[in-house]
N, C-alpha and C positions, 0 to 999 in steps of 0.2 A: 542836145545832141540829136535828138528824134522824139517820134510821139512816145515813146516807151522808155527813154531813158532819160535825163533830167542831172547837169552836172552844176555846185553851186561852189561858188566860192567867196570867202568875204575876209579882209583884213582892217583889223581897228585900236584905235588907242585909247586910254581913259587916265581919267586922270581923279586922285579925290585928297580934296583937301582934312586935315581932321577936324571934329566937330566940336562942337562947346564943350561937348560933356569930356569926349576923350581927353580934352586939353588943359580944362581948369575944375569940374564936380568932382568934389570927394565928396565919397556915400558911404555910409559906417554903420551898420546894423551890427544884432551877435552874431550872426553867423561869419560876417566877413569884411573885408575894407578895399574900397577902389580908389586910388587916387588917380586925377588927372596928369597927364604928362604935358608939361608945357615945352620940351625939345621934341614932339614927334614933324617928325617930314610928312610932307602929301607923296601918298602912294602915287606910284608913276603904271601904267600896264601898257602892255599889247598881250592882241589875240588873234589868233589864225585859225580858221574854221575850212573845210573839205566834207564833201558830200556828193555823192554819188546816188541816186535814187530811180529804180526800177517799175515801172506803173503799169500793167495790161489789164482790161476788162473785155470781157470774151461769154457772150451767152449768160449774162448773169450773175457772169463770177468774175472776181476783180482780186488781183495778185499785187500785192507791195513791197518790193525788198530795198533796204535803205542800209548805208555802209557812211556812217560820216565820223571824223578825228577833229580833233582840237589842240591846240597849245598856246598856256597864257603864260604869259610874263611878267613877274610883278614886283616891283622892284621897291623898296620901304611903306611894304605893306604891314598893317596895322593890325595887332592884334593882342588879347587881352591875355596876359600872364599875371600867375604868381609870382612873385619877387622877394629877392633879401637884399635888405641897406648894407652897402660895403661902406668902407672908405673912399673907393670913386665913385660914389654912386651906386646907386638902385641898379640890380641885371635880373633877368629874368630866370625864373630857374623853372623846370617840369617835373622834376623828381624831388621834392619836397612838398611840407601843406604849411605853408606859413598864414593862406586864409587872406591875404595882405595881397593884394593886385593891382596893378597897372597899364595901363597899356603902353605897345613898344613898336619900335620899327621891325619888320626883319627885311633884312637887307636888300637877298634873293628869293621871291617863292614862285614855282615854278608848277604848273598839272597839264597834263599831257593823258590824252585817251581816242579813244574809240566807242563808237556803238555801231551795233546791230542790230537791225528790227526788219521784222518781214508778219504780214498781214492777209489773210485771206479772207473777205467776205461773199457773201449770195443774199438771195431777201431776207432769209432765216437766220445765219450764222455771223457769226465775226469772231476770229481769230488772230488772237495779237503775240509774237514770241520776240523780246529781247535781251539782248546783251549787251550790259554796259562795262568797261575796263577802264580806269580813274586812276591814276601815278599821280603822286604829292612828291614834290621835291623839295627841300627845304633844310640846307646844311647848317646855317646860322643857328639853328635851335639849341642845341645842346654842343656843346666844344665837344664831345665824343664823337661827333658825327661829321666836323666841321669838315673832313676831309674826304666825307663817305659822297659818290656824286651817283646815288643811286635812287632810284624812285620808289617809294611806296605803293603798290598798286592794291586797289580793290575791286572786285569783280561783283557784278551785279546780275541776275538772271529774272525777267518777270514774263510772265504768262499771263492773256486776259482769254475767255473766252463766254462766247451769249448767243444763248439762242434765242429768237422769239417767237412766242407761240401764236401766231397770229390771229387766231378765230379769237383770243380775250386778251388781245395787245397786252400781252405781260413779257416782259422781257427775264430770262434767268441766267442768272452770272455766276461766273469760276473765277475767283482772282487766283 
């Protein structure tokens, strides 16, 4: 955009097949039992990434503010449940310990976010503040939810900061 502000964009597909283990190892310890699913599909995705990013250095000091969003797509993606044998078939279930797991397709899974990060250093200092926001989508899970088209979000907050003392090059840190 100019020397100070910085605009990114990127869109992409993936694709993954499942692997030996998900599709034919059964592992059987005490604690628990995995068996292979040999009906799982190859997870299919897209991902869309934005990003906006702010750079000034001026006398020493050097300012970073960065705003970028995501959202995937993921369409019989793969993942490890507990399970109970029906009559049709093995489903997945999360509110039970049957100990007995599988892996399975889910249909749609969907995450969608943002971050924030802004950064301020000089010779001595460095200052890092962000905000990350994370929504899981994912109705297939449980039939309770199957109609629920709402996202789970979690919020992430970190702080770094260091100074360093330069006459005995020791650096000291705040997480």
């Amino acid at each position: 955009m100019n020397d100070n502000w910085t605009f990114r964009g990127s869109y992409g597909k993936g694709f993954r097949a499942p692997d030996i283990k998900e599709l034919f190892i059964n592992f059987i310890d005490v604690n628990h039992i995995i068996v292979g699913n040999e009906n799982l599909q190859a997870e299919n995705s897209e991902n869309i990434q934005l990003g906006l990013t702010y750079y000034r250095y001026h006398e020493g000091q050097e300012v970073t503010f960065g705003l970028k969003t995501f959202y995937n797509a993921i369409r019989d993606k793969i993942e490890l449940f507990e399970y109970l044998d029906t009559p049709n078939g093995p489903i997945p279930v999360t509110d039970t310990v049957t100990n007995t797991y599988s892996y399975f397709n889910i249909d749609r899974f969907r995450t969608a976010g943002l971050s924030l990060r802004f950064g301020y250093d000089t010779e001595n200092w460095r200052i890092r503040l962000g905000y990350n926001l994370t929504g899981q989508f994912n109705p297939g899970l449980n039939d309770n939810f199957k109609n629920d088209n709402r996202y789970a979000f979690n919020n992430e907050i970190s702080v770094d900061a260091r100074y360093r003392i330069p006459w005995i090059d020791v650096d000291l840190n705040a997480l």
